[in-house]
C-alpha positions in Angstrom: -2.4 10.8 3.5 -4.8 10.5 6.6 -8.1 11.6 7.6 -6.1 13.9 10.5 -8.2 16.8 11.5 -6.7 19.6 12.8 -7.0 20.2 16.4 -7.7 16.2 17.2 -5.1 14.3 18.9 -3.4 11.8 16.7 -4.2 8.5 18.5 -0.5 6.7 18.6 0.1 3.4 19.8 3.8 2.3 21.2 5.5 -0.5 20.1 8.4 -2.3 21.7 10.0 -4.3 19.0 13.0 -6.6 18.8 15.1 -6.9 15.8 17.6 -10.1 15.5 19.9 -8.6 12.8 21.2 -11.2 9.7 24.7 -12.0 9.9 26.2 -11.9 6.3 29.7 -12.1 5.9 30.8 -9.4 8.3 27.9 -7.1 8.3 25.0 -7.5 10.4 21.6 -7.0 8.5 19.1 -4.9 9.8 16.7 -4.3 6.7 15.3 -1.2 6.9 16.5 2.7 6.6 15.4 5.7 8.0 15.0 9.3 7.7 15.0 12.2 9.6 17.1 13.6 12.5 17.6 17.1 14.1 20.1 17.9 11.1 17.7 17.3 8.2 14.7 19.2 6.9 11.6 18.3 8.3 9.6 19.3 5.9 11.0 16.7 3.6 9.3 14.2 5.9 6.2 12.6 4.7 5.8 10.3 7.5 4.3 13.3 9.7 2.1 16.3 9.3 4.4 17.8 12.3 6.5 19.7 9.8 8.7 20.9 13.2 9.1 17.2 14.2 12.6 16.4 13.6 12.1 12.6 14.8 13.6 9.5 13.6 11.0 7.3 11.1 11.5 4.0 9.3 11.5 5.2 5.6 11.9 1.8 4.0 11.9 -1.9 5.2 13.3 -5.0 3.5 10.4 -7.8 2.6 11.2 -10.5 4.4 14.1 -8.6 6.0 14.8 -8.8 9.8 12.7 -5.7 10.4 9.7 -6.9 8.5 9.9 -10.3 10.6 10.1 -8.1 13.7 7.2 -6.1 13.2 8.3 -3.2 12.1 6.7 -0.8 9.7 7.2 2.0 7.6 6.1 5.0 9.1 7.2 4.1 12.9 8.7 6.7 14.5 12.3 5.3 16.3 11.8 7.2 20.2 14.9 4.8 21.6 17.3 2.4 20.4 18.5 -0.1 23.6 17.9 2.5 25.8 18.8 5.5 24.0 16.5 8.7 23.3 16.4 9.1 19.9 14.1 11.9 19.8 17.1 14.6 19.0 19.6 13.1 17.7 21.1 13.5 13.9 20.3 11.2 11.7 24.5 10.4 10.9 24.3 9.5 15.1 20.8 7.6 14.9 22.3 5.6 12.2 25.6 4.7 13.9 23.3 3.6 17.2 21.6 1.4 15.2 24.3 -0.6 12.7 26.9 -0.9 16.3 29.2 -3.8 16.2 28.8 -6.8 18.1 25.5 -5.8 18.6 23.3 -9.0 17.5 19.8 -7.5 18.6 18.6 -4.0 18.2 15.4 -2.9 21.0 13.3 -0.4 19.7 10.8 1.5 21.5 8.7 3.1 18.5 5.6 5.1 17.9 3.0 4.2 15.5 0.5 6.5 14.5 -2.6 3.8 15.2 -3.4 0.7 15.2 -5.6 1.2 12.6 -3.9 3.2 10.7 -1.2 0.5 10.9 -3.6 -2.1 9.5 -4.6 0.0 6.7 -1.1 0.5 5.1 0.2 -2.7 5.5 -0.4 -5.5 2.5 0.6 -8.5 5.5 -2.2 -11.0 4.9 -2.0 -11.9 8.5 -3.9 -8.5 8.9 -6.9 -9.4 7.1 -10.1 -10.2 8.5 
């Protein structure tokens, strides 16, 4: 899945994104899900090579969803949500801090494993040269 050699730091940019969720009917919209959490297996992760890391990732994000528009991307790993650590946390608690009511806008602090890693597995053509 990457060219990671063992023993080299994983370069890792941070992201601070801002998600505006869509109001439909009475739910609010926030177009991706996740995975992970200090209740689940780690190993069933494929988003890290960590199999002891027990973070939150983005597993799956809606085209054209809120996320997407965002800049979210599959793969990110959630370290808060407005504020909150989300670095051990279950995933039942990580998911409730993200769908709250009367919450319009959702700030996540995320970390990505590199920019150019980024570039290669997204298909945005705004990321072409």
């Amino acid at each position: 899945m990457s060219n990671y050699i063992p023993g080299q730091p994983l370069t890792a940019v941070v992201e601070r994104i801002e998600i505006l969720k869509l109001r439909q009917g009475d739910n609010l919209i926030l177009g991706f899900s996740i995975g992970g959490g200090i209740d689940q297996d780690p190993g069933q992760n494929p988003f890290t090579n960590d199999k002891t890391d027990k973070g939150i990732y983005v597993t799956r994000i809606t085209e054209k969803g809120p996320a997407e528009v965002a800049g979210l991307r599959e793969g990110d790993k959630i370290m808060q949500v407005n504020g909150w650590d989300m670095t051990m946390v279950t995933h039942d608690q990580a998911r409730k801090r993200l769908t709250k009511k009367n919450q319009d806008v959702v700030r996540l602090l995320v970390t990505r494993r590199s920019l150019e890693e980024a570039v290669k597995h997204s298909m945005g053509p705004c990321l072409k040269p």
